[in-house]
N, C-alpha and C positions, 0 to 999 in steps of 0.2 A: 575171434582170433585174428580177422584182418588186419589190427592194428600192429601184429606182430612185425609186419612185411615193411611197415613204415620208420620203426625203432629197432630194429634188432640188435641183440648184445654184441658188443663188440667179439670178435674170434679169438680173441685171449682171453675169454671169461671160459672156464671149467665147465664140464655140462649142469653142476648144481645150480653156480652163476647162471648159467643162462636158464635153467627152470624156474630160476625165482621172478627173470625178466619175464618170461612167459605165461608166469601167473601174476606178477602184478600186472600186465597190458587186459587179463581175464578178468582181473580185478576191476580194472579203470572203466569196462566194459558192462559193471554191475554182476559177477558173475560171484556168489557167496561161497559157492563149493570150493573157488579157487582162496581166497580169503582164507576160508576153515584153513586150508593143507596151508597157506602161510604163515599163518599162526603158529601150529603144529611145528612147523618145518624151525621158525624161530621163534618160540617162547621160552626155552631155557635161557637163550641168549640174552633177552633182552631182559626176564624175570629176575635170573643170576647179573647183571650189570647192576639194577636198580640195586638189588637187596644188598650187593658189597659197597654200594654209593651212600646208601638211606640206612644200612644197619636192617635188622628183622622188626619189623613191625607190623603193623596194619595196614601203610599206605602203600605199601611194596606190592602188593594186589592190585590194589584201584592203580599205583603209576603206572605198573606194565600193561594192564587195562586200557589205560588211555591214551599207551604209545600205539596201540595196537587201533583205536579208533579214532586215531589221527593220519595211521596209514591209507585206514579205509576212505576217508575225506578227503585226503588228498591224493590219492590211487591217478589222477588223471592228470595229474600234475609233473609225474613221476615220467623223468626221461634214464635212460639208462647209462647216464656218461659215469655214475660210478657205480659200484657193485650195489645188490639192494641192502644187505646187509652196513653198508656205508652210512647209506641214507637211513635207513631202518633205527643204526645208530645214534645218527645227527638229532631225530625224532626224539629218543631215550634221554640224549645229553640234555638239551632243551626242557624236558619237562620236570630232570631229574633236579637240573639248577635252578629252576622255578622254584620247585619244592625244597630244595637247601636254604635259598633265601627265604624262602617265608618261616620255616623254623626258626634262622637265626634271629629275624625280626621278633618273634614268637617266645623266642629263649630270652633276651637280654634282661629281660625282670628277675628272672627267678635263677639265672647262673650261680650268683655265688652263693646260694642257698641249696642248691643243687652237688656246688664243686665239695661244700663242707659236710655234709649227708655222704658223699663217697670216701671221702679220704677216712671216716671215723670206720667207714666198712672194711673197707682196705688193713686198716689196723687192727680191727678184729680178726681177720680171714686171716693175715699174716703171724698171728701168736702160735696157729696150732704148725704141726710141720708136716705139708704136705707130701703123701707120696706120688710115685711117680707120672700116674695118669692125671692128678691135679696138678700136677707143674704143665704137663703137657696142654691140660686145658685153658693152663693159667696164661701160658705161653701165646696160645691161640687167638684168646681177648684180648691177649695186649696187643698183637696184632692189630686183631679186629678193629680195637681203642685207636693205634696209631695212625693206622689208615683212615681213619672217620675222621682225624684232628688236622689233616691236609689240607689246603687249600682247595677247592672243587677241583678247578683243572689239574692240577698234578695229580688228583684220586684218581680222576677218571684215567688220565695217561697212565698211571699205573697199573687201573683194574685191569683195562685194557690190553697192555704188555701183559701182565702176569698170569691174568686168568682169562683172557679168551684168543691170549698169544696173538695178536694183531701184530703186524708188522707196523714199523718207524713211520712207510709212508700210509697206511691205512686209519694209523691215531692221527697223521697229520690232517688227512680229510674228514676225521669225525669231528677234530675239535678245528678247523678250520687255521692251524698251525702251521710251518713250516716244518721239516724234519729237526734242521739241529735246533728247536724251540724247545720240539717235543723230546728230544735227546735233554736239552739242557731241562727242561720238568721234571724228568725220568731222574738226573740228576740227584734234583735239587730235592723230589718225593724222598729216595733211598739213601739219602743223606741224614733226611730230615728221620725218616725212620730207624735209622743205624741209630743215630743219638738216643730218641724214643726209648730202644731197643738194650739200649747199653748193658743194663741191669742182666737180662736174660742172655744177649750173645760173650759178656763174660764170662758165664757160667757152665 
């Protein structure tokens, strides 16, 4: 815990901020008990980031996985100038755009055999008339669909604002943005999604 007295959190970090600083210095320290409870403390966070980045699949496990044993490696590297959760994030964003682009390289063969197998489903699903919990559902994918068809950075500035409610300057330090960048993403994301969206927010 000596290490505390050399880095400590700044005095505008909340007392959770500064427990997380004083478990990752436990950490840097080699200390596993402290690791466990940070994981604990953020595995929603970073599990729910990946899976609204990546959609539900199977890598959504091993990513948050390997955000989480990326902290542990770098634990001594870890200075406290922003929140750990900041950094925690930065981790996330990094592995999560690794893994976007190796999909997309992974995808370009088989897309448009891909895009013509959904639309004939689509046409199917659409004969019968849904009621109201399948519209509701129906609503929810499309979502899910429009946010996955974003640019990376604008998804993540949007996960970000919407679902783990980050402030302007907090997405600016995960994605290494300025604020009005990240304002003009936020933009340019629910723009993009309004149009996406057209179909259902007429209705």
């Amino acid at each position: 815990m000596h290490v505390a007295s050399h880095n400590p959190a700044p005095p505008s970090y909340s007392e959770a901020e500064q427990e997380d600083v004083r478990l990752m210095q436990a950490v840097s320290g080699g200390d596993m008990a402290a690791f466990e409870e940070l994981v604990g403390r953020h595995q929603a966070l970073v599990a729910g980031t990946v899976a609204r980045m990546l959609g539900d699949n199977s890598e959504v496990d091993d990513i948050a996985q390997q955000v989480f044993v990326r902290v542990w490696k770098s634990a001594k590297r870890y200075m406290p100038r922003a929140k750990f959760t900041t950094w925690l994030l930065k981790i996330t964003r990094n592995l999560v755009f690794n893994e976007l682009r190796r999909r997309k390289r992974r995808a370009v063969t088989s897309l448009q055999h891909e895009a013509g197998e959904e639309e004939m489903q689509i046409e199917d699903e659409r004969t019968q008339q849904p009621d109201v919990t399948l519209l509701e559902g129906e609503l929810q994918d499309a979502i899910t669909s429009a946010i996955a068809q974003l640019p990376e950075t604008q998804r993540m500035a949007l996960v970000l604002r919407r679902y783990e409610e980050l402030s302007y300057e907090e997405i600016a330090e995960v994605l290494d943005q300025s604020v009005p960048a990240v304002k003009s993403l936020l933009f340019r994301a629910r723009t993009e999604l309004r149009q996406r969206l057209k179909t259902y927010l007429a209705g």
